[in-house]
N, CA, C and O atoms as a printed pandas DataFrame, in Angstrom:
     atom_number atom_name residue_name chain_id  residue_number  x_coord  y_coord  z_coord
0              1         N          UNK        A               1   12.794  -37.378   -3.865
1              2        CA          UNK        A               1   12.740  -37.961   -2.550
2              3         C          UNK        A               1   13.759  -37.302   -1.617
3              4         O          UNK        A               1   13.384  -37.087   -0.465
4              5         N          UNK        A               2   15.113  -36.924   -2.002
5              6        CA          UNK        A               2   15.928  -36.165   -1.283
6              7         C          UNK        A               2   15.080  -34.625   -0.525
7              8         O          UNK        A               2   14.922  -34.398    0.675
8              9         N          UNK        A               3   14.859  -34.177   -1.144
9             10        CA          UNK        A               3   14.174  -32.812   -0.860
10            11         C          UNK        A               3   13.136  -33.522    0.085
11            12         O          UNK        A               3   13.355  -33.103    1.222
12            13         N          UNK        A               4   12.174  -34.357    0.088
13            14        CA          UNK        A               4   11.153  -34.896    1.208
14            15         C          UNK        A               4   12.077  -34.798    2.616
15            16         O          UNK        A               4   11.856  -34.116    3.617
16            17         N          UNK        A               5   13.419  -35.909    2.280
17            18        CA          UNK        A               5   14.066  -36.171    3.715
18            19         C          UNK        A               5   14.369  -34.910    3.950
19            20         O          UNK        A               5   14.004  -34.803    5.121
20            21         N          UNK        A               6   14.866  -33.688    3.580
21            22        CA          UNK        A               6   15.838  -32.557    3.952
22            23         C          UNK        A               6   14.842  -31.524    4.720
23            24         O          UNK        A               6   15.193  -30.633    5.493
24            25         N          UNK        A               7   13.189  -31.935    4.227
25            26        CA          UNK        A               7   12.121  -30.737    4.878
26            27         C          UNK        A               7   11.463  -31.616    5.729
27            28         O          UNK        A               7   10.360  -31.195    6.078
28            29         N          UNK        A               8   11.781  -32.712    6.183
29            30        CA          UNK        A               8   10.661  -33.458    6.714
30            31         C          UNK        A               8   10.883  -33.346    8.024
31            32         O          UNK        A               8    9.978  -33.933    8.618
32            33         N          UNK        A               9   11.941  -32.698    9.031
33            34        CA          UNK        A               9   11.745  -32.441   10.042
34            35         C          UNK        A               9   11.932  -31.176   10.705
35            36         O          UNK        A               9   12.070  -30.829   11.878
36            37         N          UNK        A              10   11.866  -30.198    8.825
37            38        CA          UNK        A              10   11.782  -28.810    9.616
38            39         C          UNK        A              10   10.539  -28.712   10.416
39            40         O          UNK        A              10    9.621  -29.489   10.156
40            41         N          UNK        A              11   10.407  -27.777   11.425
41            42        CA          UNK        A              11    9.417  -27.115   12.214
42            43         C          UNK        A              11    8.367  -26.391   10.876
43            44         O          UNK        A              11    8.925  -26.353    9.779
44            45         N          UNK        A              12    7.351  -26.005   10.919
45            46        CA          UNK        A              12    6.482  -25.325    9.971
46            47         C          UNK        A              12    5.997  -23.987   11.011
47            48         O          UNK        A              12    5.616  -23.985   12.181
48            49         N          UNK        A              13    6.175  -23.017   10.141
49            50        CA          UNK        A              13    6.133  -21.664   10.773
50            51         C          UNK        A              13    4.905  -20.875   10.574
51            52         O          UNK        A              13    4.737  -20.056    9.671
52            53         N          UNK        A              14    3.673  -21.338   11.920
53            54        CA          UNK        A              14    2.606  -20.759   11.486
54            55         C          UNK        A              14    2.530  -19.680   12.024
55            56         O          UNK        A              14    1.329  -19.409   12.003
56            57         N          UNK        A              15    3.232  -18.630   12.652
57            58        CA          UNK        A              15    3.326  -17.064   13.043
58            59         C          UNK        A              15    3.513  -16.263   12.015
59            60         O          UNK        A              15    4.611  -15.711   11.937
60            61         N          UNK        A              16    2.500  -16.003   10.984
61            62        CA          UNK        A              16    2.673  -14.861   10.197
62            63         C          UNK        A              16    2.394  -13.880   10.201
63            64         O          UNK        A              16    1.304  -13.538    9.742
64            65         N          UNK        A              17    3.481  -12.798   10.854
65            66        CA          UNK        A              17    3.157  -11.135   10.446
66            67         C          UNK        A              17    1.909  -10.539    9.558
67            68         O          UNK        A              17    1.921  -10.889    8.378
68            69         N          UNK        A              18    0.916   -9.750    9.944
69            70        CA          UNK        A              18    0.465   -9.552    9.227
70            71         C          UNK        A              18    1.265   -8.623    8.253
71            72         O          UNK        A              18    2.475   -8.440    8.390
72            73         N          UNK        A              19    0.379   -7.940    7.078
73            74        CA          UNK        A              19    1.129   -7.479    6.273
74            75         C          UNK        A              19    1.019   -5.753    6.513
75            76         O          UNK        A              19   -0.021   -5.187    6.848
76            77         N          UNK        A              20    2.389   -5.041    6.251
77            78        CA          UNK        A              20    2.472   -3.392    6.801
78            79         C          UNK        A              20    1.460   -2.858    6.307
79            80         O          UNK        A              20    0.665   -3.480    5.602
80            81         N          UNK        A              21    1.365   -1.841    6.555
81            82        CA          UNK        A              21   -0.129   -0.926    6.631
82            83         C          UNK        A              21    0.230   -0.074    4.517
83            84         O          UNK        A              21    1.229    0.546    4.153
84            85         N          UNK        A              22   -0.557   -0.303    3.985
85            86        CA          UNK        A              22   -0.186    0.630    3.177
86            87         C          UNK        A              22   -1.781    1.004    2.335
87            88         O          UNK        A              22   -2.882    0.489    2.142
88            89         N          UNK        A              23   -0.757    2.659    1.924
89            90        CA          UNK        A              23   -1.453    3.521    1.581
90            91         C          UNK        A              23   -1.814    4.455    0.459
91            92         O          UNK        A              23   -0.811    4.975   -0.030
92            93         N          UNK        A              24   -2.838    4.785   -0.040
93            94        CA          UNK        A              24   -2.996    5.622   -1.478
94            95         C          UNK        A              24   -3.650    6.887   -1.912
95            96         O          UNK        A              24   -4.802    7.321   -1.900
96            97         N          UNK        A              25   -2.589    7.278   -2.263
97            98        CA          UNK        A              25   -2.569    8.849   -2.531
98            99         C          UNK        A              25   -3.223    9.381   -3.323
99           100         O          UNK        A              25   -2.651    9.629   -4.384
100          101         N          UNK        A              26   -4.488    9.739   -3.207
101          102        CA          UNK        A              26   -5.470   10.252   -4.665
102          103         C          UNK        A              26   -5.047   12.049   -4.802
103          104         O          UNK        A              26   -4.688   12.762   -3.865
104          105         N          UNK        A              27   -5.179   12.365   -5.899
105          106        CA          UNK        A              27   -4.899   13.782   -6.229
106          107         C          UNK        A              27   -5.715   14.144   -7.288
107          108         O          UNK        A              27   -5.870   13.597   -8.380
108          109         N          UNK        A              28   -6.369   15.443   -6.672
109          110        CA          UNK        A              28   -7.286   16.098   -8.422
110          111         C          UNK        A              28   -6.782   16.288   -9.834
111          112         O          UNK        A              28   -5.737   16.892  -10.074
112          113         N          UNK        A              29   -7.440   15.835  -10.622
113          114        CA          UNK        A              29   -6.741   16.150  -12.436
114          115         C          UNK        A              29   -6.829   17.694  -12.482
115          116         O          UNK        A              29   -6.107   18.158  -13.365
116          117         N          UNK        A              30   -7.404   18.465  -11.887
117          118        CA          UNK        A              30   -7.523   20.151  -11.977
118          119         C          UNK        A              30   -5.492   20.763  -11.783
119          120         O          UNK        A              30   -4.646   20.637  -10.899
120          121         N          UNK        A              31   -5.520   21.262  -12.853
121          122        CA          UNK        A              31   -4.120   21.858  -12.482
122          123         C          UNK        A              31   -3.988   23.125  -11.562
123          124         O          UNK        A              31   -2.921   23.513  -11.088
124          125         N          UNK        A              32   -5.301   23.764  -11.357
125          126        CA          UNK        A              32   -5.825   24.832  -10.456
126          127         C          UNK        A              32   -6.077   24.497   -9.236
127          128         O          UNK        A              32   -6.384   25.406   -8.465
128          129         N          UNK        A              33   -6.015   23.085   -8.724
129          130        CA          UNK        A              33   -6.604   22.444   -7.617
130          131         C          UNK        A              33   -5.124   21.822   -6.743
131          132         O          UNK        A              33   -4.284   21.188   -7.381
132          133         N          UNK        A              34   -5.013   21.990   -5.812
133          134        CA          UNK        A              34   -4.076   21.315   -4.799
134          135         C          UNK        A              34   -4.573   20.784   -3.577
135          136         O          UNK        A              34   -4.207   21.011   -2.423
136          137         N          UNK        A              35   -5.800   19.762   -4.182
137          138        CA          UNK        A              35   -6.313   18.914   -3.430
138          139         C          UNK        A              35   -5.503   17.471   -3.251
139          140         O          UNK        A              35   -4.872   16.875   -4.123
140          141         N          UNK        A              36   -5.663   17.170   -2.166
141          142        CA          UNK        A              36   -4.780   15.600   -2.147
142          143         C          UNK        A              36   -5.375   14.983   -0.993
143          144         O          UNK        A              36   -5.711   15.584    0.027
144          145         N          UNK        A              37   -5.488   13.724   -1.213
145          146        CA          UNK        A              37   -6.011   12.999    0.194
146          147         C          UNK        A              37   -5.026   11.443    0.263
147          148         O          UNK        A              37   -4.659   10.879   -0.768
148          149         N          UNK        A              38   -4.777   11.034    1.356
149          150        CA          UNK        A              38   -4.243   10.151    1.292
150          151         C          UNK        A              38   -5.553    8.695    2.132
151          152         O          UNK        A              38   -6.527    9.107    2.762
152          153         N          UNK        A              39   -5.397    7.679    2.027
153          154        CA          UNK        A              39   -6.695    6.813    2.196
154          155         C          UNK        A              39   -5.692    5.165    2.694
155          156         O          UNK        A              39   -4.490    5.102    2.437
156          157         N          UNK        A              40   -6.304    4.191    3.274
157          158        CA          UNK        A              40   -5.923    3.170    2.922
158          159         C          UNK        A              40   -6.019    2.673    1.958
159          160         O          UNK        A              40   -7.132    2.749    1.437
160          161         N          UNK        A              41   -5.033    1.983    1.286
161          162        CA          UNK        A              41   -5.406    1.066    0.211
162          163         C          UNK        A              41   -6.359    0.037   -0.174
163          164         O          UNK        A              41   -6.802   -0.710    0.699
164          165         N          UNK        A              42   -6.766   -0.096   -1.528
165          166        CA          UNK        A              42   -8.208   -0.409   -1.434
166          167         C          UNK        A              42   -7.839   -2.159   -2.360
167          168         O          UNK        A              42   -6.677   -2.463   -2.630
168          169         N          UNK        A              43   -8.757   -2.878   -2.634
169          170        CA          UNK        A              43   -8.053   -3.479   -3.572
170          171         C          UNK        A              43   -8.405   -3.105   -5.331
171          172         O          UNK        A              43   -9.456   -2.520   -5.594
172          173         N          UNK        A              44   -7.673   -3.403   -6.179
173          174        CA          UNK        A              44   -8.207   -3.057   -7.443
174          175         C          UNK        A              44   -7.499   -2.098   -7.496
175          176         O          UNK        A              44   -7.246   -1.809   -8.666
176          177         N          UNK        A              45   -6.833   -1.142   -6.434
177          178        CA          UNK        A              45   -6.229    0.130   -6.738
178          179         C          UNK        A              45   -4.741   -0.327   -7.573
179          180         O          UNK        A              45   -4.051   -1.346   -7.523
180          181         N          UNK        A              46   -4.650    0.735   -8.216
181          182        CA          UNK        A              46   -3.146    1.000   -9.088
182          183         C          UNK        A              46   -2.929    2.401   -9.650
183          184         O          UNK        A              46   -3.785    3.196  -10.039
184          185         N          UNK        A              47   -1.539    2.544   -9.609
185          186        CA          UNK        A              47   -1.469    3.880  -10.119
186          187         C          UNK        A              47   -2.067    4.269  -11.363
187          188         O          UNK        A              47   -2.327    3.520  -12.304
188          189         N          UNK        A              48   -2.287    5.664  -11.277
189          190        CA          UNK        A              48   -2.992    6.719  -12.603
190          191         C          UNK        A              48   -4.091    6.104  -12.828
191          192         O          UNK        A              48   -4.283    5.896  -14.027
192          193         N          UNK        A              49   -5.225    5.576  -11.840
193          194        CA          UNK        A              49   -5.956    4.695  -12.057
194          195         C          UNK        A              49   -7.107    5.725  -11.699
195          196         O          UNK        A              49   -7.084    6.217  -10.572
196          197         N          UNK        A              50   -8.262    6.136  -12.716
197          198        CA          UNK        A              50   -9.130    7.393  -12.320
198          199         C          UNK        A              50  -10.262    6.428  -11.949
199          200         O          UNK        A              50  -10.771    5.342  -12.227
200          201         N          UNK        A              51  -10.356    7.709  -10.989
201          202        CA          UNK        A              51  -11.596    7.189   -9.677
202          203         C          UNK        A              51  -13.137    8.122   -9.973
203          204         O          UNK        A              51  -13.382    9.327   -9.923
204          205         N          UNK        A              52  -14.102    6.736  -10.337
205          206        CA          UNK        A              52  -15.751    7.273  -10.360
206          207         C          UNK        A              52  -16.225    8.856   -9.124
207          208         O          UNK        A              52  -17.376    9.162   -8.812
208          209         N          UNK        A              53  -14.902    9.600   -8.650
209          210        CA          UNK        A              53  -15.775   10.619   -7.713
210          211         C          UNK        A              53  -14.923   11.720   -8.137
211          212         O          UNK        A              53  -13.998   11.828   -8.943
212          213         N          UNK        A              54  -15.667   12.680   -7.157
213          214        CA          UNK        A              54  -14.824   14.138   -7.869
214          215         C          UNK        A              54  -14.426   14.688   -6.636
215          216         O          UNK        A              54  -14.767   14.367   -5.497
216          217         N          UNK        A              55  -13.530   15.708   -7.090
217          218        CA          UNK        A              55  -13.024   16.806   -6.114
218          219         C          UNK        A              55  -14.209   17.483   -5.333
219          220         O          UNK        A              55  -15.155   18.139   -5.769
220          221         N          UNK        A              56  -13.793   17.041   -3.738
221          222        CA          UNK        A              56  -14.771   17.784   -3.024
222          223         C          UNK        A              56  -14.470   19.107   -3.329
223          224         O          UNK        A              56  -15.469   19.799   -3.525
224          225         N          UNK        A              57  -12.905   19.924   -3.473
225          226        CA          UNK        A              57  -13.094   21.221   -4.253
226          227         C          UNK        A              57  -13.008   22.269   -5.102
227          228         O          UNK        A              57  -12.692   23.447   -4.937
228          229         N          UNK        A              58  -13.449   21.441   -6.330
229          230        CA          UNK        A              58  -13.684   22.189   -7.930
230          231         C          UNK        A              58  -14.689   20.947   -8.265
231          232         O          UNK        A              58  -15.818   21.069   -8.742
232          233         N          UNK        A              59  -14.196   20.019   -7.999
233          234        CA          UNK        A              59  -15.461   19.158   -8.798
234          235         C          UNK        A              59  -15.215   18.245   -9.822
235          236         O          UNK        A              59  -16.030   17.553  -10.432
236          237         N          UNK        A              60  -13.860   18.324   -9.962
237          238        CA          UNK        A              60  -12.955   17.699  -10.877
238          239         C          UNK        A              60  -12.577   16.137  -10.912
239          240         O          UNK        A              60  -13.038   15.529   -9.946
240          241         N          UNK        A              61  -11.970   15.497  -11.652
241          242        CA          UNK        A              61  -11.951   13.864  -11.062
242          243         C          UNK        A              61  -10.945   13.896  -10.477
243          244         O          UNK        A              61  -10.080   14.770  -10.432
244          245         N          UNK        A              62  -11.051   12.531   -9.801
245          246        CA          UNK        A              62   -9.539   12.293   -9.271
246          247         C          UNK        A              62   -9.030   11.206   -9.730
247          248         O          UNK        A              62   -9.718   10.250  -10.085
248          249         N          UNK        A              63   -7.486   11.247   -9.779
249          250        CA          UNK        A              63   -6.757    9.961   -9.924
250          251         C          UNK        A              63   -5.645    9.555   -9.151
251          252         O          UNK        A              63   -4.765   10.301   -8.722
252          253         N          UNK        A              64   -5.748    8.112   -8.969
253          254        CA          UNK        A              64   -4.692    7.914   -7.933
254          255         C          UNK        A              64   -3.001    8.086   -8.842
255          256         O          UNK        A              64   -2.699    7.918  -10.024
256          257         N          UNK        A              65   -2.121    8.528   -7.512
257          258        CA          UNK        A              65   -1.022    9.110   -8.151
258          259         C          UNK        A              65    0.194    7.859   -7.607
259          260         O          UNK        A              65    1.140    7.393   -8.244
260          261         N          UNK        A              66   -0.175    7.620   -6.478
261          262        CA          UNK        A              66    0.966    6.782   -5.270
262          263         C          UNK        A              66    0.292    5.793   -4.926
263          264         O          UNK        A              66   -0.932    5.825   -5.055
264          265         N          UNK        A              67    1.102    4.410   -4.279
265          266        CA          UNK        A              67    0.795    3.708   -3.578
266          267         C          UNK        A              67    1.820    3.368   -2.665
267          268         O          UNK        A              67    2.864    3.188   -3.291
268          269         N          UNK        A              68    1.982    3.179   -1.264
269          270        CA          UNK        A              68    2.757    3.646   -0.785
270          271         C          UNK        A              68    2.562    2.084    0.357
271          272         O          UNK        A              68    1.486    1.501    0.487
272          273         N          UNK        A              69    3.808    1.683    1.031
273          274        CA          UNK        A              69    3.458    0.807    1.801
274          275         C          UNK        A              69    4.100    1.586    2.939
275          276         O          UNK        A              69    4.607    2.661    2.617
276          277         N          UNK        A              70    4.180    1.128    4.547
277          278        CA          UNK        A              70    5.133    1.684    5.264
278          279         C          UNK        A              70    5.622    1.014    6.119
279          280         O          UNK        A              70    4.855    0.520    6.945
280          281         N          UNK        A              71    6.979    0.776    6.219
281          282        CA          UNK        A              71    7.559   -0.424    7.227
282          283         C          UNK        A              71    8.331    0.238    8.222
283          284         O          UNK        A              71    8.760    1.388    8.129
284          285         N          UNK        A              72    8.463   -0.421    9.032
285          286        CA          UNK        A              72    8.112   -0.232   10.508
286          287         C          UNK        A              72    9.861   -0.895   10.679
287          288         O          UNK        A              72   10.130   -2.094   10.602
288          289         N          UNK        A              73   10.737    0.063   10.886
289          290        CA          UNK        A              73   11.991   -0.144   11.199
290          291         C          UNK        A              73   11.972   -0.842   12.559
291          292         O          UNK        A              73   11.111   -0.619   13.411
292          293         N          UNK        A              74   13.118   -1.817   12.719
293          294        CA          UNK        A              74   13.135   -2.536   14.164
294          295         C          UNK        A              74   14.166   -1.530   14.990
295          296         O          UNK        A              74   15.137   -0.982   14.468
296          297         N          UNK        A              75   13.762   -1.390   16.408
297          298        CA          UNK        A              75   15.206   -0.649   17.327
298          299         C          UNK        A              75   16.311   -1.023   16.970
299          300         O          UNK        A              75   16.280   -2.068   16.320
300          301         N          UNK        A              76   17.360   -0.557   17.144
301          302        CA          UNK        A              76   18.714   -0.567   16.792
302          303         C          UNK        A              76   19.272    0.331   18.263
303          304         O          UNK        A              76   18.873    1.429   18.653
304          305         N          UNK        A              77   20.186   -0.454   18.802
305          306        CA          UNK        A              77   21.125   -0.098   19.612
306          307         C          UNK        A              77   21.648    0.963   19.623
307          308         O          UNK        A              77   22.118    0.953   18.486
308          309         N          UNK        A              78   22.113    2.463   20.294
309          310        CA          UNK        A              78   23.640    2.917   19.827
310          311         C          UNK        A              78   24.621    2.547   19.617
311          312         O          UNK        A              78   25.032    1.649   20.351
312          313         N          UNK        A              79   25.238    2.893   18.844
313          314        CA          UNK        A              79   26.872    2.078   18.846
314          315         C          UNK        A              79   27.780    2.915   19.729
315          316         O          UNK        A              79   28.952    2.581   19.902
């Protein structure tokens, strides 16, 4: 019951940020190949996770290598 009184007249914070943009790095299994594409993130994705398509060039599979999010620093003053 303590915890009821202590939240019961916070404010409730329905402004939620969406969430930062992030992104995934597929790369060919060909060690001859220095193909790379980077994509939005999908769901289901995870690293070293091989993907049903091939290298548009050798033909090879691909697997994801990275997943990457990217945040968005706030301004900062000079000092």
């Amino acid at each position: 019951m303590g915890f009821t009184f202590l939240t019961a007249n916070r404010p409730i914070n329905t402004s939620r940020l969406p969430p930062p943009p992030t992104f995934t790095e597929v790369r060919c299994d060909s060690k001859n190949c220095d193909f790379k594409e980077i994509r939005n993130f999908e769901r289901g994705d995870y690293i070293l996770k091989a993907l049903n398509i091939h290298c548009p060039k050798c033909g090879s599979g691909l697997t994801i290598h990275g997943i990457y999010t990217i945040k968005e620093e706030k301004d900062q003053a000079p000092s």
